[in-house]
C-alpha positions in Angstrom: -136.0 -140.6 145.6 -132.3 -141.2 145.2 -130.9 -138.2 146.7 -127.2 -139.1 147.9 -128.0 -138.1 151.2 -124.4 -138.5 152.8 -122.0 -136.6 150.1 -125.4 -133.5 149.9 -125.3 -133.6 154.1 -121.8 -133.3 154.2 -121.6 -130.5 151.9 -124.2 -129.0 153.7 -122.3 -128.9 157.0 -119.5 -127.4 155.2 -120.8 -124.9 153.9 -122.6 -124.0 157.2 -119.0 -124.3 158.9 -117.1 -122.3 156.4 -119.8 -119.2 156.7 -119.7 -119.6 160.9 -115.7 -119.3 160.6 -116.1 -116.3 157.9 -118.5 -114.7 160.2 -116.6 -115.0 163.8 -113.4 -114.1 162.5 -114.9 -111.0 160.8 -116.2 -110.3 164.3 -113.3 -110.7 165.9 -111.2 -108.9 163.4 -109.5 -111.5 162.3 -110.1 -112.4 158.8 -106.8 -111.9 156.4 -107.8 -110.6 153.5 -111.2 -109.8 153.8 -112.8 -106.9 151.9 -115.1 -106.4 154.6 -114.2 -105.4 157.9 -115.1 -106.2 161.2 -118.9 -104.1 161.2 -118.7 -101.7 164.4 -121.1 -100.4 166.7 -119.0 -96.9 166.8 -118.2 -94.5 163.8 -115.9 -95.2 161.1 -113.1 -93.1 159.5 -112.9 -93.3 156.0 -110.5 -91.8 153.4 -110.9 -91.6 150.2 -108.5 -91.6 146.9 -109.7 -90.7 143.4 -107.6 -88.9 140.4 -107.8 -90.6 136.7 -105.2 -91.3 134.1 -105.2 -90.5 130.6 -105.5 -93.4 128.4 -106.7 -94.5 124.7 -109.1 -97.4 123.4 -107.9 -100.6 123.0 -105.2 -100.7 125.9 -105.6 -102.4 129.3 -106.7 -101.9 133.2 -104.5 -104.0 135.5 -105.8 -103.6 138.8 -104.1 -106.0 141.5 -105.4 -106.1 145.0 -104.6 -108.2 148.2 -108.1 -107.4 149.2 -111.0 -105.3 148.6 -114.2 -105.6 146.2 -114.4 -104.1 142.6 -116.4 -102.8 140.7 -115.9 -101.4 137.1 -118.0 -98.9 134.8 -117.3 -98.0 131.1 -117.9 -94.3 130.0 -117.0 -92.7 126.3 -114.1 -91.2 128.2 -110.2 -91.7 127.0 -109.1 -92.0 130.6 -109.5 -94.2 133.7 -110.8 -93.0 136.7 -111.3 -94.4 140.0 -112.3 -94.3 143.2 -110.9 -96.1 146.5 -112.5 -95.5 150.4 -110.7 -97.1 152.6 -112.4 -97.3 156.2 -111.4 -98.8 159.7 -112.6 -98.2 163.1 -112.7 -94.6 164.3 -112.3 -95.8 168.0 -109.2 -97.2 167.6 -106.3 -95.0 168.5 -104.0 -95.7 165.5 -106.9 -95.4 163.2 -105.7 -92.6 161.2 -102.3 -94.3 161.0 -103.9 -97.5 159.6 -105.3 -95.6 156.9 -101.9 -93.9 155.9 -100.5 -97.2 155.8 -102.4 -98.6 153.0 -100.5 -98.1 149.5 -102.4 -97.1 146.6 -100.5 -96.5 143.5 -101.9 -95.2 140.2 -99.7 -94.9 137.0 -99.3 -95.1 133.4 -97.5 -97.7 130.9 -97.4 -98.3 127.3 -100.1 -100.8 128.3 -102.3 -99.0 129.9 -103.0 -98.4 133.7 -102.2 -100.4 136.3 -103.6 -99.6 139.9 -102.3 -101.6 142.6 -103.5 -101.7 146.3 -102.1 -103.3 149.2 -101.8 -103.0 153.5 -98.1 -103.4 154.6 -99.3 -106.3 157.2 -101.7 -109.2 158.2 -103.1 -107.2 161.2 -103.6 -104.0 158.6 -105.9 -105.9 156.4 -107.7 -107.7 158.9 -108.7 -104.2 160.0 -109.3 -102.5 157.1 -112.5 -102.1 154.2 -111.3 -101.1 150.7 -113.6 -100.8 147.9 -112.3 -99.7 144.3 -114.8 -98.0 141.7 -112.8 -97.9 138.8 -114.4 -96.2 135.3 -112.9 -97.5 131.5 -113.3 -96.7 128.2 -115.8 -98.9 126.5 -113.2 -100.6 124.2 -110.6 -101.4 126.9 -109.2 -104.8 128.2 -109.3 -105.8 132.1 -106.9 -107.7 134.3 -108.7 -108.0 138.1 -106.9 -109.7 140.7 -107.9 -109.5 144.1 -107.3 -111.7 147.0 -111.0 -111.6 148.9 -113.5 -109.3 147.5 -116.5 -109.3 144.5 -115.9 -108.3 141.1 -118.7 -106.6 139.3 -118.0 -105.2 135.8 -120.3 -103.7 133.1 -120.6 -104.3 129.5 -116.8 -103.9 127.8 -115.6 -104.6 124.6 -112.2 -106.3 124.8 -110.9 -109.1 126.7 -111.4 -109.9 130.6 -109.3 -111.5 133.4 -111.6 -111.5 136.8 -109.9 -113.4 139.5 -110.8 -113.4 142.9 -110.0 -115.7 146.0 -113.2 -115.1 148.2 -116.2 -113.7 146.2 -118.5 -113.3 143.6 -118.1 -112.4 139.9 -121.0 -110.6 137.7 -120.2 -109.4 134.6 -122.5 -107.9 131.6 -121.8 -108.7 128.1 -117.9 -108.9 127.0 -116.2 -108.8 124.0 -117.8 -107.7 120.7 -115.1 -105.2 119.6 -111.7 -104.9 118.4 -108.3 -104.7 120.4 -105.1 -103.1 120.0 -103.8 -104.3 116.5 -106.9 -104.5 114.9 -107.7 -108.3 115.9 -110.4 -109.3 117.6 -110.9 -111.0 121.2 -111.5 -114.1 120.0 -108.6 -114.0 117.2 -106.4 -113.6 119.9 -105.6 -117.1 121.3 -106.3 -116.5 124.6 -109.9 -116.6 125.7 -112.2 -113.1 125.6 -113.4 -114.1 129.2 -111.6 -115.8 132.3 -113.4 -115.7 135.5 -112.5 -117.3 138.2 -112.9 -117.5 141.9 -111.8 -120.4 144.5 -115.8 -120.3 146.0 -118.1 -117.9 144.9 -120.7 -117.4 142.0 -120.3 -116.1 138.5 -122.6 -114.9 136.3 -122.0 -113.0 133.1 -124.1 -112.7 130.4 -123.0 -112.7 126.3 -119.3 -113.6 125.5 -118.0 -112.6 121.9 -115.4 -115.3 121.7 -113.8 -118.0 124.4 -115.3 -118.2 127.8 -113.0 -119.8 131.0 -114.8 -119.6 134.1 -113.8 -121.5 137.4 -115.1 -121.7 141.1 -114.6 -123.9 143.6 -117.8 -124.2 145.0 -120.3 -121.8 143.4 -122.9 -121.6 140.5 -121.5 -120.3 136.6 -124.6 -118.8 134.8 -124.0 -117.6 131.2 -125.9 -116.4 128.3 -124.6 -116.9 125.0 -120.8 -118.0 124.2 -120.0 -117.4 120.5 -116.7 -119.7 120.6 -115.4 -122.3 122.9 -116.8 -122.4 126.6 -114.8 -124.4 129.8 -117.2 -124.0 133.1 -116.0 -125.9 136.2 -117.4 -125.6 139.3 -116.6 -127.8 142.5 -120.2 -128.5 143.5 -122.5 -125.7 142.2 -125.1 -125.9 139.2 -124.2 -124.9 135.5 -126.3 -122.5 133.3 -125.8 -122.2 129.9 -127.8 -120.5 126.5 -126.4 -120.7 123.3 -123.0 -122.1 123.2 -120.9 -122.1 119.3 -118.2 -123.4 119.7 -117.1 -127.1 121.9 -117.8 -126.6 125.5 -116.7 -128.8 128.1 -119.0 -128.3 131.5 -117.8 -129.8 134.9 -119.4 -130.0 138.2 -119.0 -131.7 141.1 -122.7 -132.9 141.8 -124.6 -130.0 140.7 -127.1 -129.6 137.3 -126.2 -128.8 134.0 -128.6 -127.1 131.7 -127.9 -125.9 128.5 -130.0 -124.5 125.5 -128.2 -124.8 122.5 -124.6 -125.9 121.7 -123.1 -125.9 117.9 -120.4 -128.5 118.4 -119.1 -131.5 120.8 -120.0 -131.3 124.1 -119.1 -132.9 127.5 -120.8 -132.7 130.7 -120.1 -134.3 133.9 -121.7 -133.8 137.1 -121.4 -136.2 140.1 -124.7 -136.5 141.2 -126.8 -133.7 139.5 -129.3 -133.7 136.2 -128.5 -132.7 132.8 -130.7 -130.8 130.2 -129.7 -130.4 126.8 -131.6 -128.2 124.5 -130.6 -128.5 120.5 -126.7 -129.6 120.0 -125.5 -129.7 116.3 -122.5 -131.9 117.3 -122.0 -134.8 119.7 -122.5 -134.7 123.5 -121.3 -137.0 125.9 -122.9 -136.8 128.9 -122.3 -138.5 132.4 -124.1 -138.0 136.0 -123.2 -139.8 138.9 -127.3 -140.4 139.9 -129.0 -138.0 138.3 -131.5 -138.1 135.2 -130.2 -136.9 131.4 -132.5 -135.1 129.2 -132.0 -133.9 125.7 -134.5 -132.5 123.1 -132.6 -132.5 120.2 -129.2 -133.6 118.8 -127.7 -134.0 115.3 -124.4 -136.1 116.3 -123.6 -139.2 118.1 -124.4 -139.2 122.1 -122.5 -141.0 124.6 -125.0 -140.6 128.0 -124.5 -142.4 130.8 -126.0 -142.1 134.6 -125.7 -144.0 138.0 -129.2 -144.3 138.5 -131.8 -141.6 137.0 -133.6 -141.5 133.5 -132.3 -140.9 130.3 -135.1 -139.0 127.9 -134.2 -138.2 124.5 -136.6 -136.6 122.0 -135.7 -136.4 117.9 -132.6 -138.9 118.0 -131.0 -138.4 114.6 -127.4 -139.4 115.6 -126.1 -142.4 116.9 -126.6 -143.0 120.8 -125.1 -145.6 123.4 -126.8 -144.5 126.9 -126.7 -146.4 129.7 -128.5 -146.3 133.5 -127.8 -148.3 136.8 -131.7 -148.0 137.9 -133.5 -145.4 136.0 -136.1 -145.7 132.9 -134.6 -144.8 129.1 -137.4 -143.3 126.8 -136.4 -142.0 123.4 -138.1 -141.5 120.1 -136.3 -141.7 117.1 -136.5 -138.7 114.2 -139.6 -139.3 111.8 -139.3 -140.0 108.5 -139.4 -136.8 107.0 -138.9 -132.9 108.7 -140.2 -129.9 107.0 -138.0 -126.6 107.0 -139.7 -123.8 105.8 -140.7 -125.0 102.2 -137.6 -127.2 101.7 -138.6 -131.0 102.8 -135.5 -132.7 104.0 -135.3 -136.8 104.2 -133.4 -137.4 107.0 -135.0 -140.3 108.7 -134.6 -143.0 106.2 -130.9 -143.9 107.6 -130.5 -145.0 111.2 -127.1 -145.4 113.1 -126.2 -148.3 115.1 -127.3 -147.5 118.7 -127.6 -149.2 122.1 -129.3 -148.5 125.1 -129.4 -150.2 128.6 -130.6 -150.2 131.9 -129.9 -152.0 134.8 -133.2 -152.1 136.7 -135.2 -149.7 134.8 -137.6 -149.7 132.0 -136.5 -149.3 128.2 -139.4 -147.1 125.5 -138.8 -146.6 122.4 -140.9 -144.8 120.0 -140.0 -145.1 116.3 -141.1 -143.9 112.4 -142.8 -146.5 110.9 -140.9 -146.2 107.4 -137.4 -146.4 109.3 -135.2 -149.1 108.2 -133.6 -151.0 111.1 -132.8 -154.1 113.0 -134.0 -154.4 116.4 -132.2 -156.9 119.2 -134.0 -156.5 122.6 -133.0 -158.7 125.7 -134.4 -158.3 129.4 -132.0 -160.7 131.4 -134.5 -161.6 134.3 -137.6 -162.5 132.4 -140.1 -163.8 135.2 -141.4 -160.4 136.2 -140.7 -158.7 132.8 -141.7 -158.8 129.2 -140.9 -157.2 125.9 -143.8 -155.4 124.6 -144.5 -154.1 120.7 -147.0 -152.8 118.8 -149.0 -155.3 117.2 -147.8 -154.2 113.5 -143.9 -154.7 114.5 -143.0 -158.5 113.4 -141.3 -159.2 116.9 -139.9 -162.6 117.5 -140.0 -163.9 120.7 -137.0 -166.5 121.8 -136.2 -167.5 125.7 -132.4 -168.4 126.1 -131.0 -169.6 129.4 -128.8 -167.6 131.4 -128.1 -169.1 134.7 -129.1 -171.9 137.1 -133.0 -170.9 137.2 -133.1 -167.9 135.6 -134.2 -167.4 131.7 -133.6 -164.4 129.6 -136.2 -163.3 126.8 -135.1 -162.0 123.5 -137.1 -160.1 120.6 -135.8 -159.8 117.2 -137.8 -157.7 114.4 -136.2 -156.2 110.6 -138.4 -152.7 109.6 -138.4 -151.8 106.0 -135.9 -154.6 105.1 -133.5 -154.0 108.4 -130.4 -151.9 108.4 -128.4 -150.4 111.1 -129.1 -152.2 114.4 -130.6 -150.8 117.7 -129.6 -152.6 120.8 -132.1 -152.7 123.7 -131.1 -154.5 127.2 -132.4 -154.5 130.7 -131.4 -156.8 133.6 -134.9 -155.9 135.5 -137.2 -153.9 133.7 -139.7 -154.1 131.2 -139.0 -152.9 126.8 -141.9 -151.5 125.1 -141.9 -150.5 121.4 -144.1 -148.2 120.0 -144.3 -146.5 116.4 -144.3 -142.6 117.3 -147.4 -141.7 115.2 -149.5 -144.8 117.3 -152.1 -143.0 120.2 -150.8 -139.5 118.4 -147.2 -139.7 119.9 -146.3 -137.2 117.4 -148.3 -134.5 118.4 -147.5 -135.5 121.8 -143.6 -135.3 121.0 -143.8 -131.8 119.2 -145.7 -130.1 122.0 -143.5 -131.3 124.7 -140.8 -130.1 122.6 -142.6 -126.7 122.4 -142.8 -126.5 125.8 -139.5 -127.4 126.6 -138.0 -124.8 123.7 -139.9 -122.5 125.1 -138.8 -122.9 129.1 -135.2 -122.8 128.2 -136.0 -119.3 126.3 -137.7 -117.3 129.1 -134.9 -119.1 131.7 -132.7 -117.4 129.2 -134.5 -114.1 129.3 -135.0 -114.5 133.3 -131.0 -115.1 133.8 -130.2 -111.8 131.6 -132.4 -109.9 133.7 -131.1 -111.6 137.1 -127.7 -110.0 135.8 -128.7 -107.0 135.2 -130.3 -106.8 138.6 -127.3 -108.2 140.6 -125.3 -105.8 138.7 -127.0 -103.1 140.9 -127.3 -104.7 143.8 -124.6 -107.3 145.0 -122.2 -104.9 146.4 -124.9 -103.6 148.8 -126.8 -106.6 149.7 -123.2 -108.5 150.9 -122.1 -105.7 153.1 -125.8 -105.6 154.6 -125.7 -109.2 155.0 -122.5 -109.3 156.6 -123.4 -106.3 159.4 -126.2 -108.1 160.0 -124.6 -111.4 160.9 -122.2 -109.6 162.8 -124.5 -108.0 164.8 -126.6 -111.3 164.7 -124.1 -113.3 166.4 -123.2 -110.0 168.8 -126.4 -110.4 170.0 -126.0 -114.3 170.5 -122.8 -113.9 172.9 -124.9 -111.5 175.2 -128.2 -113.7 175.2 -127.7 -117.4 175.7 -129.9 -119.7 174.7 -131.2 -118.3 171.0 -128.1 -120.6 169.2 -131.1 -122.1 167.3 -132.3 -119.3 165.9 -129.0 -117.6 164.8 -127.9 -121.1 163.2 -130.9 -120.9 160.8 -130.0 -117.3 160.0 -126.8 -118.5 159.4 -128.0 -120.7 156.9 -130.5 -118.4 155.7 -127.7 -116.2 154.7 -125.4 -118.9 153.1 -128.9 -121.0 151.0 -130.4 -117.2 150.0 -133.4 -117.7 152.2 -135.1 -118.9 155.8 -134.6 -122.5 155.6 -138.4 -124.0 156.6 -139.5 -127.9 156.6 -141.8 -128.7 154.3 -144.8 -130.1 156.7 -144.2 -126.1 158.6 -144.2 -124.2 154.7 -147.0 -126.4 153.7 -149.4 -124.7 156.3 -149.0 -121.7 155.1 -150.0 -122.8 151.4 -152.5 -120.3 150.4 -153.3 -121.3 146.1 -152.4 -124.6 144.7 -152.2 -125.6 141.3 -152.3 -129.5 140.5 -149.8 -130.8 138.4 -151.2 -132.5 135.5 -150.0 -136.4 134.7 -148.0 -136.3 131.6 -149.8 -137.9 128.7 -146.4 -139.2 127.4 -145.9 -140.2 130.7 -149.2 -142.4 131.3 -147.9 -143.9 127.9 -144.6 -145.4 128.8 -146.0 -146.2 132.3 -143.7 -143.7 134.0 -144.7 -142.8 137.7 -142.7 -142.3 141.2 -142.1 -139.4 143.2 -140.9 -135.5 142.6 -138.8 -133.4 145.1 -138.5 -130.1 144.2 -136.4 -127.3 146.5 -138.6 -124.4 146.3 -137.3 -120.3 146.1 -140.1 -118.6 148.0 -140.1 -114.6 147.6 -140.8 -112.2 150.5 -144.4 -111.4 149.1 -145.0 -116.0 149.1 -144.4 -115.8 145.5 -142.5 -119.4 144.2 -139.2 -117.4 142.3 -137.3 -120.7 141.4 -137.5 -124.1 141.6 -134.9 -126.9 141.3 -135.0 -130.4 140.5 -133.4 -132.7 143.3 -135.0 -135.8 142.8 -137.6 -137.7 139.9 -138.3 -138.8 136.6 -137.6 -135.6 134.2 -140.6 -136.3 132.2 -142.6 -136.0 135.6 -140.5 -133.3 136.8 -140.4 -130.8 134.3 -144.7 -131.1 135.5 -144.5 -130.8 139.0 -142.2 -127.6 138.7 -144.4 -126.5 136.4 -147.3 -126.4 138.9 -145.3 -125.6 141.6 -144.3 -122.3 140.0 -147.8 -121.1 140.2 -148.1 -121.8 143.9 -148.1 -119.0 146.5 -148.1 -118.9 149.9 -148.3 -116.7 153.7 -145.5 -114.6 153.7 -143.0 -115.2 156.4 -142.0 -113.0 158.8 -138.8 -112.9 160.8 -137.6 -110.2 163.6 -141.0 -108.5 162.1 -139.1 -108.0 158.7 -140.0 -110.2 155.0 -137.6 -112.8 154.6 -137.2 -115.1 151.7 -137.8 -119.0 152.1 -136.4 -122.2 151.1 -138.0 -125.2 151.8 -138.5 -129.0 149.5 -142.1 -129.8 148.0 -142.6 -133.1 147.5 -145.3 -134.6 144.3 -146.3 -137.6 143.9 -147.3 -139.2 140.6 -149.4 -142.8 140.4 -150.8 -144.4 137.4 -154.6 -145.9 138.8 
């Protein structure tokens, strides 16, 4: 396992820390800027504006607001309506005065409609819930700021600005029809989507054009981008379908998966893994410790990672990947690919490549009518050997490389040599295999298959996920946050339970009860074995698999997430583990969700 313990602990604690001084400043009514406030045993007075302006297609929503959450609906209309309650504290005695003093102003311009909300003071906010429910024609454009609330927005066809300083973004499919002027979005020069928040999630699903989306701390789950895509997030994981145009995907130490991508791509994570499905153009690729995985790409790669495994299937471009500790396996594109009834030879060339590990094992599987030159060195020879198949004409050499130490060397031409591939390993072993020996081939194309066909039902899964938190996030963060409230009330007048509201605490910042695995394994009701990866027993991969585990409230696994392991073995443990089910789990007598680790172990007899 090489989990970096102290940077994931630390961020840990923060995040705990931020969501205890969220929660105790919201009940003491203290939080500026909040869009929820303080919750109250008592009754609340609320007042509420509506009216609607008249508007046309194509023109734009500007709705700026120093707090308050959002949410936008699109109708067949040619106006914009909306909505605003605005709530405080009935037992207050200026509490109808507070309400007056909020400014809400709704007017036209030869933009569009712009909407604008904001509390004359600090100590108004802090006291005050806002919630906006704004409907737009179909064909309009949005500009969303608020300071501290979630933006939720339906399907639209135009361009979209979400920015919010505290909360979540969900949006469904944007872009897709013309603007004012006849262009489209993404003819525009300025991206169809940007979505930003300084630490929530954002999810959205299709984006006809240019997608921008930034948070300081949270996930960014897409579907399909049709043009260019930029996704940063300060720590959380990155979720990707198709991509067409360049994307460039930044996290801080979370995962990067992504299914297809037409043009260059660059990932870098600082600790977390890295999935590619198919990428027409190149990808460079760079983790701080965890492992790289891609199943398919066309241009060159650049991969490099800190100390997990590379694992590259149908190399057809030229690759230089690199690992401090971790095991490289990668078979090269057969001779010939069938499309349909065209045949296409594209596996008698080969591009210079290199790959090297620092304490790790090197595979290589390869065509057997692929012209190449081979160099393989392992610098610390004593413990580790070069192995081939027996039809490859490998020669052996032993060259000195320090006071006691002796590197081995192999040297082999295929087919009359050509471009060269570069193998070296400081401490590891090199085996070279043709990809049709022990029926790798078959073994490649069904791991591919199941790969392909993963990535499309996470696609189909994520689509649905946004649908659903479309309906529900509004809802589910106010009851979260009375709940805590009342939670920590509860706490101040009974000493002695700080235990128990510290892992609700965390249950409400990780999504679920946080449980140890040796308590969640007891209640493990149907287990389902992972099977050993026959590509696996192959290149002699083994080691150890830990997996954080999603548990539903009805013991169902709903997700599971890589944190530690060989992908090859990994992608089989989550497998299993997605079929496991366990007890329920009860807390306060209600169904809570769970989140606990699973660890799998995988040794070769």
């Amino acid at each position: 396992m090489r989990e970096r313990f102290p940077i994931r602990w630390l961020t840990q604690m923060l995040a705990v820390a931020v969501t205890l001084a969220l929660l105790a400043g919201s009940a003491a009514g203290r939080t500026p800027g909040s869009s929820k406030a303080p919750a109250s045993e008592g009754p609340r007075l609320a007042e509420e504006k509506t009216g609607s302006v008249p508007t046309r297609e194509g023109l734009r929503l500007r709705l700026v607001a120093d707090f308050g959450n959002v949410r936008i609906l699109t109708t067949n209309s040619i106006q914009v309506s909306y909505k605003v309650r605005i709530e405080t504290d009935a037992r207050a005695p200026d509490a109808q005065s507070l309400l007056k003093r909020y400014v809400f102003t709704a007017r036209s311009s030869p933009a569009g409609v712009q909407l604008t909300g904001e509390s004359p003071s600090h100590d108004t906010a802090s006291r005050l819930t806002v919630s906006f429910e704004v409907q737009v024609p179909r064909r309009y454009n949005l500009d969303v700021l608020t300071q501290g609330g979630n933006i939720e927005t339906q399907d639209i066809d135009g361009r979209v600005s979400l920015v919010t300083h505290g909360g979540n973004i969900t949006a469904g499919r944007i872009g897709g029809g013309e603007t004012t002027g006849g262009r489209s979005p993404a003819a525009s020069g300025t991206p169809v989507a940007r979505l930003e928040t300084s630490g929530g999630h954002i999810a959205v699903l299709d984006v006809s054009g240019d997608l921008r989306a930034t948070t300081a701390g949270g996930h960014i789950t897409t579907a399909n981008v049709q043009g260019d895509a930029y996704l940063r997030t300060g720590g959380g994981h990155i979720r990707a379908g198709k991509i067409g145009g360049t994307a460039q995907l930044e996290t801080g130490g979370g995962n990067i998966s992504v299914q297809r991508a037409s043009a260059r791509v660059t990932a870098t994570t600082g600790g977390g893994q890295i999935d590619f499905g198919e990428a027409a153009g190149s990808i460079r690729a760079r983790t701080g410790g965890g492992g790289i995985r891609v199943l398919r790409v066309a241009g060159a790669m650049q991969l490099e990672t800190g100390g997990g495994s590379i694992f590259l299937t149908k190399v057809q471009g030229a690759v230089r990947a690199s690992t401090g500790a971790g095991t490289i396996t990668a078979w090269f594109l057969p001779e010939e690919e069938k499309s349909g009834s065209v045949e296409k030879q594209v596996g008698r060339t080969f591009r210079a490549s290199q790959l090297e590990s620092g304490q790790g094992d090197i595979v290589v599987y390869l065509p057997r009518e692929l012209p190449i030159t081979i160099e393989a060195i392992i610098e610390m020879s004593t413990d580790y050997r070069i192995e081939a198949d027996l039809s490859l004409p490998l020669k052996l050499s032993y060259l000195t490389s320090g006071p006691g130490a002796r590197a081995i060397r192999g040297e082999c031409s295929l087919n009359g040599g050509g471009e060269t591939l570069r193998l070296k390993t400081a401490a590891g072993n090199i085996r070279l295999k043709y990809s049709d020996t022990d029926a790798q081939a078959g073994l490649n194309r069904q791991q591919m298959d199941q790969l392909r066909q993963r990535m499309a039902a996470q696609q189909r899964r994520l689509e649905e996920m946004i649908r659903q938190q479309q309906k529900e996030i509004q809802s589910q963060v106010e009851q979260q946050f009375e709940k805590a409230v009342e939670k920590q009330k509860l706490e101040e007048r009974e000493p002695g339970r700080l235990g128990e509201w510290q892992r609700k605490i965390e249950g409400l910042w990780w999504g679920g009860l946080r449980v140890n695995s040796e308590a969640q394994q007891k209640k493990l009701v149907h287990q389902v074995q992972p099977a050993y990866p026959d590509v696996a027993k192959q290149a002699g991969v083994q080691g150890t698999v830990v997996l954080k585990v999603f548990i539903g409230k009805d013991g169902d696994v709903q997700e599971v997430k890589v944190l530690s392991g060989e992908p090859v073995l990994a992608e089989a443990a989550a497998d299993a583990v997605r079929r496991w089910r366990y007890q329920p789990t009860v807390l306060d007598g209600k169904l809570v969700n769970v989140v606990t680790t699973v660890t799998v172990e995988f040794r070769l007899k």
